[in-house]
N, C-alpha and C positions, 0 to 999 in steps of 0.2 A: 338623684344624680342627673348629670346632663347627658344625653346620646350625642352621637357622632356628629347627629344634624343639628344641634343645639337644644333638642329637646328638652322638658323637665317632667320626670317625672307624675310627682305631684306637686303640683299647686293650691296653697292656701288663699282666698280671697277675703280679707276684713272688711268689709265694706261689700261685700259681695252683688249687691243689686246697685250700686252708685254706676252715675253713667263710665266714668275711667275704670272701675273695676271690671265690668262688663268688658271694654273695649280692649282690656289687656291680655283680659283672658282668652276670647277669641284671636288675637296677637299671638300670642302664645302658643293657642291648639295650631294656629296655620304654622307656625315651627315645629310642630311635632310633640306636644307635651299631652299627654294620656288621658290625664286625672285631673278632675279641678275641682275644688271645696268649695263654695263658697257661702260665707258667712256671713249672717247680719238679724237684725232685729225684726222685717218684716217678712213673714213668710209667703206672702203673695208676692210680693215685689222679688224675691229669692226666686218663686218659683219659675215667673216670667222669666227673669235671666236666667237660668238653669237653658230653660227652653233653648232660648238664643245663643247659648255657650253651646250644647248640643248640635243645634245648626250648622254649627262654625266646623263640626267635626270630630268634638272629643270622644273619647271611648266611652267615659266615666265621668258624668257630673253627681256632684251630691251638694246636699246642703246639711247648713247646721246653724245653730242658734248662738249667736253672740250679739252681747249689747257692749259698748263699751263703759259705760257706765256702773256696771257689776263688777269691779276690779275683783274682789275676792274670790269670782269664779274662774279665772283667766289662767289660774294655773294649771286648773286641771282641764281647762279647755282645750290647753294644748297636748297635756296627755292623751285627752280621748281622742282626741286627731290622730295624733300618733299612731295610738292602737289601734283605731279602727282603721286608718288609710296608709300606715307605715309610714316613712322617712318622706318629713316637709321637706322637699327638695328649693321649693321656692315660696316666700311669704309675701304679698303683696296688702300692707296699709292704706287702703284706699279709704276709710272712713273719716269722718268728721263734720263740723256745722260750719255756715257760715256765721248766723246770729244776727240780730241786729242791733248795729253800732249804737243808734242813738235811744232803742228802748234799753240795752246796758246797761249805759251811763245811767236812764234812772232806777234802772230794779239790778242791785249786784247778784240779784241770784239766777241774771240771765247771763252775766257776766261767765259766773263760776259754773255756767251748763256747759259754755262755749270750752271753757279754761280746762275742765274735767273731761268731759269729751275729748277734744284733739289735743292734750298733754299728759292727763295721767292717765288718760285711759289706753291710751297710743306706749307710754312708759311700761304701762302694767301688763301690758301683753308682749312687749317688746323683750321681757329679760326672761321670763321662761319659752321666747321661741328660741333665742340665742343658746340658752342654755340647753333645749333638747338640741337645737344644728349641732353646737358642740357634740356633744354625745355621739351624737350621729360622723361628726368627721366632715360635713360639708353643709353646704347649704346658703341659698341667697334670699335676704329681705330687701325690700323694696318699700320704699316712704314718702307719701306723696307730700312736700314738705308745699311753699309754695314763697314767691315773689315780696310778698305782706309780709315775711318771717325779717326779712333784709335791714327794713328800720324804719320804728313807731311812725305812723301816719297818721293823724288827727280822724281821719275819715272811716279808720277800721284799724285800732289800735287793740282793740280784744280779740278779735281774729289772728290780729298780727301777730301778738305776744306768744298767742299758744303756739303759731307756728314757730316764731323763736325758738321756745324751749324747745318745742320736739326737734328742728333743727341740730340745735346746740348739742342737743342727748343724743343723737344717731351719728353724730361727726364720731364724738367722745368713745361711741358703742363701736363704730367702726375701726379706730385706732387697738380698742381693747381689745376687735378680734381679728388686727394683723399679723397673714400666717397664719390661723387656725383652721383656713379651708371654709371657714363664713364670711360671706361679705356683706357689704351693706353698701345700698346702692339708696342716694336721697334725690327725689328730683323736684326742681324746682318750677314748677307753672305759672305765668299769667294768670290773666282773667281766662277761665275755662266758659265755653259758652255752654250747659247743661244743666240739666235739673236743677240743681244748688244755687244755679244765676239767673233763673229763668225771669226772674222779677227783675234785672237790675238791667242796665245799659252796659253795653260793651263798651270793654275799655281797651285802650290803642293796644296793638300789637294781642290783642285778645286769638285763644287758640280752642282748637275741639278734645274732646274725646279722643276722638282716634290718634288724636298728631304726639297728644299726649302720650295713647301707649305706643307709637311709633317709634316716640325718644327712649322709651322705658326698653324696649326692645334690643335697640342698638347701643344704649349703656350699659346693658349685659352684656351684649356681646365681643364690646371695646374695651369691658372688664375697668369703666368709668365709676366713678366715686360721686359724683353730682354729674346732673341732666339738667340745663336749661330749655321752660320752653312756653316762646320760640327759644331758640339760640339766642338771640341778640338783648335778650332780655340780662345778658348776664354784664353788658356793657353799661346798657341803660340802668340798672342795681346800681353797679360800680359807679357811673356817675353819681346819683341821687344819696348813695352812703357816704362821699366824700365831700357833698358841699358843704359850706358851714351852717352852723343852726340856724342861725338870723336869717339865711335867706331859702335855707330849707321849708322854715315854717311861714313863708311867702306864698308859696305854691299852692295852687290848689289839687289837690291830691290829698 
């Protein structure tokens, strides 16, 4: 549950050593929130942000071991969460790949790491959290969706699409738990300049870590359903979804 001051109890982090996952969390503890899990595949990289989430303040850091990857374990991944740290008050999706676009195109099986990762493995975790918040009576997820999900771009179209669907599935997830006391907050990023882009060029209106969970912060708190960010990225979407194809597929982008 939330305190007075907006606190959360506990916090789940998937993705838990990604630079937004880091940056939300300590967000978070400077609100007042306790507890924070955070989860992922490396444990050094976990351990280092543990350190840093500590830093920030919290009471109680822990970690734990998730891949997304392992769907068949996700469901009692979320049990054991449970049991061991009581009622997810807040779950933040911060994991996924970028991949690269054009080695994809020729090996599908780089294709289907990217597609498995940030779509069914984001799914597969996504319906036993909802189904413990139910249980529970309350509870907010958080989904780092992103700008690329908006529409197919020649330049990062396998990146795009998984964000699509997970997009598509957390609108749908959200509508199915209107009134239950779960909410589902999806936000949508630019180019994030971090770990995951560190090879690549900044692209226009490109944002950080931190601004990222700055929007994640004030979308809970406005009780918002999508986060653009920046903000004006929701414009510039808006434009680029409605031109026509022939001159969409002009652009380079």
């Amino acid at each position: 549950m939330r305190d007075g001051l907006g606190g959360y109890g506990t916090v789940l982090v998937l993705g838990g050593a990604s630079d937004i996952g880091v940056a939300t969390a300590r967000a978070l503890v400077a609100k007042g929130t306790r507890q924070v899990v955070l989860a992922g595949r490396n444990a050094g990289a976990l351990e280092d942000a543990a350190r840093t989430v500590r830093a920030a303040g919290a009471v109680r850091v822990e970690r734990a071991s998730f891949d997304a990857l392992e769907t068949d374990k996700h469901g009692a991944f979320v049990r054991d969460v449970a049991e061991l740290h009581g009622d997810i008050d807040l779950a933040l999706l911060a994991f996924g790949i970028l991949g690269d676009q054009r080695a994809a195109e020729r090996d599908p099986s780089l294709a289907l790491e990217v597609a498995r990762t940030n779509y069914l493995g984001a799914v597969s975790v996504l319906l036993p959290l909802a189904e413990r918040m139910l249980e529970q009576g309350h509870g907010s997820i958080v989904v780092l969706s992103s700008v690329a999900g908006e529409r197919g771009r020649r330049s990062n179209f396998v990146y795009g699409s998984s964000k699509a669907g997970l997009d598509v599935f957390c609108q749908g997830l959200a509508d199915h738990l209107q009134g239950s006391g779960v909410d589902v907050l999806v936000v949508r990023p630019g180019f994030v300049r971090s770990k995951m882009t560190s090879q690549l060029e900044a692209a226009p209106l490109s944002t950080t870590p931190g601004k990222v969970a700055a929007a994640i912060i004030g979308g809970l708190r406005d009780g918002r359903e999508t986060v653009w960010v920046p903000p004006q990225l929701r414009w510039v979407m808006s434009g680029l979804r409605h031109l026509p194809r022939p001159v969409f597929r002009r652009l380079e982008i």
